[in-house]
C-alpha angles and dihedrals in degrees: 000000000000126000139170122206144162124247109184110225119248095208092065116346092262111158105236126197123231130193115195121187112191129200109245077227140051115311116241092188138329133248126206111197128204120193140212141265118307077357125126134223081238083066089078100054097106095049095040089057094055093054100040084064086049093059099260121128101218116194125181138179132211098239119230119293086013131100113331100343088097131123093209125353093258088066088075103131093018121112096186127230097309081063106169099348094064097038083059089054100043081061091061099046091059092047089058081048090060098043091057088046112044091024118197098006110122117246127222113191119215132197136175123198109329093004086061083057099056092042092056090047079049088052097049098055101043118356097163114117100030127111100194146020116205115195113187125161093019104198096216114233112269135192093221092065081071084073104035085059095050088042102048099033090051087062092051086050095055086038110257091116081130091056114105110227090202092173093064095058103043087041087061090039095061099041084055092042099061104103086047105042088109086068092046133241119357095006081132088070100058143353099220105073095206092075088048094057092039085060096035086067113036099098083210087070113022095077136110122244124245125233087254097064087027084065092040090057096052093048086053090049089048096045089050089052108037121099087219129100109011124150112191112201103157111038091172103061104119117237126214127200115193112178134160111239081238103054102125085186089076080057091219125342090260082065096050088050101056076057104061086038091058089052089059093043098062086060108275107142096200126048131145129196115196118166134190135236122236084007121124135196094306099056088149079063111032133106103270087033089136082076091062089039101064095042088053088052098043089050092059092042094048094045092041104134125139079197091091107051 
């Protein structure tokens, strides 16, 4: 059973949008998904489906500036003034939605690309309570974040957070794009180009960031790399990695690595790296996605323990 409600953010009052599939049977546990830049919670469907006949209860919100948690269309890639901070807690407020609603169940809290970003901020500020981390997608740490931060947060400063930097994005996208470039724009997301297509003309995804959410997404990708300000609850949550071997977003698999180590490093004592070969950056969404899938789903069966909430 599928639903879509509004939960209003207690950060700032933002109306944010909320997609539930049920089981038709009894829930094992519930996910709750969060996607990735210029990404919506609809993106998941598929995915969500799969799960929910499995026994597992999936939410997802639209994060802030994305999708329908908007306060008027032209919104779309502003996060507000609440920019990364916010987006974090609106997480968490789903995820107390979830705890009164599906009391009891474990959670296990997905996010693909940015959104694994902003799970694994959510995590290091406050990671009791959770049975899972899911990290799909992982954007390796660059040096070149350091300017686009500087860059983007100076014109928030000065007041131009609505202006849209185009430059910055396509500049990422063809770097990313390189190795692509032969199957046109965006062929670094996803191998399949439907997909591609399907992306390329939803006007809920086919939009450029402002300097605002620009800003917001470097300061994610500094928070999940810094050694700084965790505080680490549940060492024992498990932590699971899924990338495709041609994800140029992980940079090299060096690069991927020093993520999953870093995970280990700040004190979890389980997490688990698999890759997949001929994937890219979508592997929730690829060809031969079934294979994520059912790691995904084995991961969660295999880790499934209300000991730990």
């Amino acid at each position: 059973m599928k639903d879509v409600f509004t939960l209003i953010s207690s950060f700032d009052g933002l109306p944010l949008s909320v997609s539930v599939i049920r089981p038709d049977g009894p829930v094992k546990a519930v996910v709750q998904l969060a996607h990735g830049m210029r990404g919506c919670k609809e993106r998941f469907l598929p995915v969500m489906e799969y799960l929910a006949g499995k026994g597992y209860a999936c939410v997802a919100n639209d994060h802030r500036g994305h999708g329908a948690s908007l306060r008027a269309p032209e919104d779309l890639g502003y996060m507000y003034k609440g920019g990364w901070k916010a987006l974090v807690s609106d997480m968490r407020q789903v995820t107390e939605w979830i705890r009164k609603e599906f009391a009891g169940l474990p959670v296990f809290l997905l996010g693909h690309s940015m959104g694994s970003l902003a799970a694994r901020t959510y995590v290091k500020q406050d990671d009791a309570g959770l049975a899972g981390l899911i990290v799909c997608g992982s954007p390796s740490y660059t040096p070149a974040s350091v300017f686009g931060r500087i860059l983007t947060g100076g014109l928030c400063t000065v007041g131009l957070g609505r202006l849209r930097p185009v430059f910055i994005q396509e500049m990422t996208s063809r770097r990313y794009n390189r190795n692509f470039r032969d199957e046109g724009p965006q062929a670094w997301t996803c191998s399949d180009p439907e997909v591609r297509r399907s992306f390329a003309e939803n006007p809920l995804c086919n939009f450029h960031f402002t300097a605002n959410a620009s800003y917001s997404l470097m300061c994610l990708m500094r928070e999940t790399y810094s050694d700084k300000g965790w505080k680490l609850a549940n060492p024992h949550m498990p932590v699971f990695f899924l990338s495709g071997d041609d994800d140029p977003c992980a940079i090299s698999r060096d690069h991927l690595e020093k993520a999953v180590s870093g995970m280990r490093e700040r004190g979890y004592a389980d997490v688990r790296l698999v890759t997949y070969e001929g994937m890219r950056h979508e592997v929730l969404n690829e060809r031969d996605k079934m294979r994520a899938w059912e790691d995904l789903l084995s991961f969660m069966e295999n880790h499934l323990n209300p000991d730990i909430l």
